[in-house]
N, C-alpha and C positions, 0 to 999 in steps of 0.2 A: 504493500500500500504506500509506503515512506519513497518508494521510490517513483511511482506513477504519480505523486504528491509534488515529487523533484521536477520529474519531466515539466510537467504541465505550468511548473513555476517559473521552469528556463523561458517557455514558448511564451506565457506572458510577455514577461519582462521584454525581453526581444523587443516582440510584435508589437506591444503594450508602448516600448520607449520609441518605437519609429512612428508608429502614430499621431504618437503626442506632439512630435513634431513635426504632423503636418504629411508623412511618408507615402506614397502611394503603396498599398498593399499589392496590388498586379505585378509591378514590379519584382518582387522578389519569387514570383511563384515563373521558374522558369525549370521546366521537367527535363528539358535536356539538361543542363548541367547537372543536375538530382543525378540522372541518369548514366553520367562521363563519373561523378565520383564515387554512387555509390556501387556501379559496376566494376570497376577499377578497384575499389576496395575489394569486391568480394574476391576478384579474382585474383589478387596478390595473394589474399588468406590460402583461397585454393592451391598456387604453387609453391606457396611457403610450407603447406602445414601436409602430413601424411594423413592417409586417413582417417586411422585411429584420434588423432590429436583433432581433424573437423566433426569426430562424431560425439567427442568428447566437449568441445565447444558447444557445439548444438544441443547436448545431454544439459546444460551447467545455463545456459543464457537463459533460462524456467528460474533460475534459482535466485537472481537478479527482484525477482516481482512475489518471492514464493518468501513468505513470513514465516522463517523460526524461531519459535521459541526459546529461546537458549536465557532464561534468565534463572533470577533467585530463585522461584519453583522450579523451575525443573533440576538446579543442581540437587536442592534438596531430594527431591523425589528421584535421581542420581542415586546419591549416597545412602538414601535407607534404602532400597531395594540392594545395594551392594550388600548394606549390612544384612539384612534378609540371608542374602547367600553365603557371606560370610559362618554367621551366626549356627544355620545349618548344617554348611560342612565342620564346623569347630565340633556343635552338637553328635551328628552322624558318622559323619566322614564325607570326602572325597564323593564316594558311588551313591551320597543319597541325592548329589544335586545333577547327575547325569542324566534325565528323564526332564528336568527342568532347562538345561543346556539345549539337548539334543530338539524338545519341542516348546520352544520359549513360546510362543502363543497361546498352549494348554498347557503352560506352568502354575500352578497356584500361584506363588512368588509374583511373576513378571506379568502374570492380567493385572494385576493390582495397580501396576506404572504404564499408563496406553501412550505418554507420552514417548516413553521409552523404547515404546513396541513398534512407537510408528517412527521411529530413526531408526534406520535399518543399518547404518554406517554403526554408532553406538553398540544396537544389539548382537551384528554379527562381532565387534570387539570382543564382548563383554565376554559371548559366547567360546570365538573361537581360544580366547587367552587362557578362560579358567577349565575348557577342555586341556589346554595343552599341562596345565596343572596338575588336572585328573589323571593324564595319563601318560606321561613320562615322570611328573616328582620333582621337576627342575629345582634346583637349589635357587635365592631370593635375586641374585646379581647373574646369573643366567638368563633369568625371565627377566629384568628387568633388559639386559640386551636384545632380549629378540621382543621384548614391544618397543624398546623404541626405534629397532629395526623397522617394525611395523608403522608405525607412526611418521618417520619421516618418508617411508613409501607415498603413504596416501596423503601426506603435504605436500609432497612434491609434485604428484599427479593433480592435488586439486589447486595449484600453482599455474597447472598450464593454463589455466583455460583466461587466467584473468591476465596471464605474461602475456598471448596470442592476441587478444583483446586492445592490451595497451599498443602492441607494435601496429594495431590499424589503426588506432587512434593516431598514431602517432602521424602517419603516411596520407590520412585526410586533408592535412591544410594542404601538403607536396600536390596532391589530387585536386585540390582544390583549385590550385594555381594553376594548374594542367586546365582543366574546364577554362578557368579566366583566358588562358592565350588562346585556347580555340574560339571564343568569342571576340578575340580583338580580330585572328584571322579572318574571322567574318566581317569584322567589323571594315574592317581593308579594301573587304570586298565592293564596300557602301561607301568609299570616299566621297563621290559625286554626288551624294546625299544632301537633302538640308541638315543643317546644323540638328534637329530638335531629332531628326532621325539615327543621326551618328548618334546625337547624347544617350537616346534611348538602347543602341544597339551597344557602345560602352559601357552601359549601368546593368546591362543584362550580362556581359562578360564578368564587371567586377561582381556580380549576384556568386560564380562560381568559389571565389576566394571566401566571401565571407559563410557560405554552407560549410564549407570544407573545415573552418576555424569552426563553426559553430558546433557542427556535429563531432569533434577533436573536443573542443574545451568542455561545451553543455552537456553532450548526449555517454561519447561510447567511452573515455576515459575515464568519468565517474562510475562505470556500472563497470570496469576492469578492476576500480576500485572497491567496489560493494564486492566485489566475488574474495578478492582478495581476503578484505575484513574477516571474510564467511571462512576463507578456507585457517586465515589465523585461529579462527574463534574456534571450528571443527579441531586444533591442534592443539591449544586450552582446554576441551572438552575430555578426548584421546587421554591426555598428562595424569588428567585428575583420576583418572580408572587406572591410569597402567601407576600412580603414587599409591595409590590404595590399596592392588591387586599385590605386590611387592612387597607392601608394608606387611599385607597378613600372610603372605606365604613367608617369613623371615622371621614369621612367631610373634607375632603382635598380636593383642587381644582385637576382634571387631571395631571396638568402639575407637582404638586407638589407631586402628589400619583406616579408619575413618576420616578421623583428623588428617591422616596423611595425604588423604587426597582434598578434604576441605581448603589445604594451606597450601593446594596448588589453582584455586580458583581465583579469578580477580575481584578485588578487592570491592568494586562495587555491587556484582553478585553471589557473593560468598557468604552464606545464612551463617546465622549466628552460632556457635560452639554450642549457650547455651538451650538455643530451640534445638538443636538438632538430638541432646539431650534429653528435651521434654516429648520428641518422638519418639524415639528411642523408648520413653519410659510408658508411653500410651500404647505401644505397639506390646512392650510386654507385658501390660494388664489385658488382651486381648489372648493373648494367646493361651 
């Protein structure tokens, strides 16, 4: 939403300050130059990019307009369902949270966090990490190598999409300027023109330079930036389960393997110690 909120506030502003003074709107609406840059972008992407990296793009530009959740509730609801599993294997062992691993959707546990259920990035972590637990035994500084083996895989793939993104942004204004000389070449072609007709055939040329800035500064460099934020924040998120997942296999109690992942959250949505406490304590008059 925050970001359809963006767009529509760039397009004002724009159209909104050329009006003000006076600007003809016709003027700027010129579908050939639209058409020299934003075809010319598309197809730099295409020879640049292989085709895993354009279907990867294409997967991730949904995710630009697509609201996640990632705040104070959900860490919380994070960390008790950790402790949930924690707490189980401490209680049972190992093999009694395998039926909850293997079928996280008819887990008693994991229905309880649909937040949780519905990040499939998350869930398969959660899963495939405390399987490898289950069933090799890794010692604490073992596992903690091979998640954050994990983790910077999937940062670095969810990197591409917004590095690919910035490099067309980047190449828009150079495109831009491309559309402007082919309108001056036309323009060449009207010398014998009246004056008011060259003006017009020159202002529809410089139309090409100021698209190419506009969708450069306004449009696709911010949204290379939102992905970016996304894949930071997906790699904050990652930290706090694999500080946690380490803490309790290394022989920390639940609550304290807790904290270990609490104290890798940002500071602005990181629940409080002593709430997480008082669920903690609600959760075991339930049971």
């Amino acid at each position: 939403m925050l970001p359809i909120i963006g767009i529509i506030a760039v397009i004002i502003a724009v159209i909104g300050g050329f009006l003000f003074e006076h600007g003809n709107l016709s003027v700027l609406i010129q579908p050939a130059e639209l058409v020299i840059i934003a075809g010319s972008a598309l197809g730099a992407f295409i020879i640049s990019s292989p085709k895993k990296v354009i279907t990867l793009v294409a997967n991730n530009i949904i995710l630009i307009f697509k609201t996640e959740k990632i705040d104070a509730k959900f860490y919380m609801e994070l960390l008790m369902m950790l402790y949930e599993l924690f707490w189980k294997t401490r209680k049972e062992g190992l093999l009694a949270i395998e039926s909850d691993l293997a079928n996280p959707e008819q887990s008693p546990i994991l229905q309880n966090y649909k937040d949780i259920l519905e990040n499939k990035l998350v869930l398969n972590f959660i899963c495939d990490s405390m399987k490898v637990v289950s069933n090799t035994n890794l010692p604490a500084h073992k596992l903690d190598y091979l998640l954050e083996i994990d983790i910077d895989a999937t940062h670095h793939e969810s990197l591409i999409p917004p590095n690919i993104i910035s490099k067309i942004a980047d190449s828009l204004p150079g495109l831009g300027i491309v559309a402007a000389v082919l309108g001056v070449v036309l323009t060449m072609g009207k010398i014998n023109e009246p004056p008011a007709i060259l003006g017009g055939s020159i202002g529809a040329a410089l139309v090409g330079t100021f698209l190419g800035v506009l969708l450069c500064y306004g449009f696709v460099s911010p949204m290379a930036t939102n992905l970016e934020h996304q894949a930071n924040e997906q790699q904050i998120l990652l930290n706090v389960i694999r500080n946690a997942l380490v803490a309790f296999v290394d022989g920390m109690a639940p609550q304290v393997a807790l904290e270990a992942g609490r104290r890798a959250i940002p500071v602005k949505d990181r629940p409080p110690s002593q709430e997480i406490e008082d669920r903690i304590k609600e959760w075991k008059k339930k049971k």
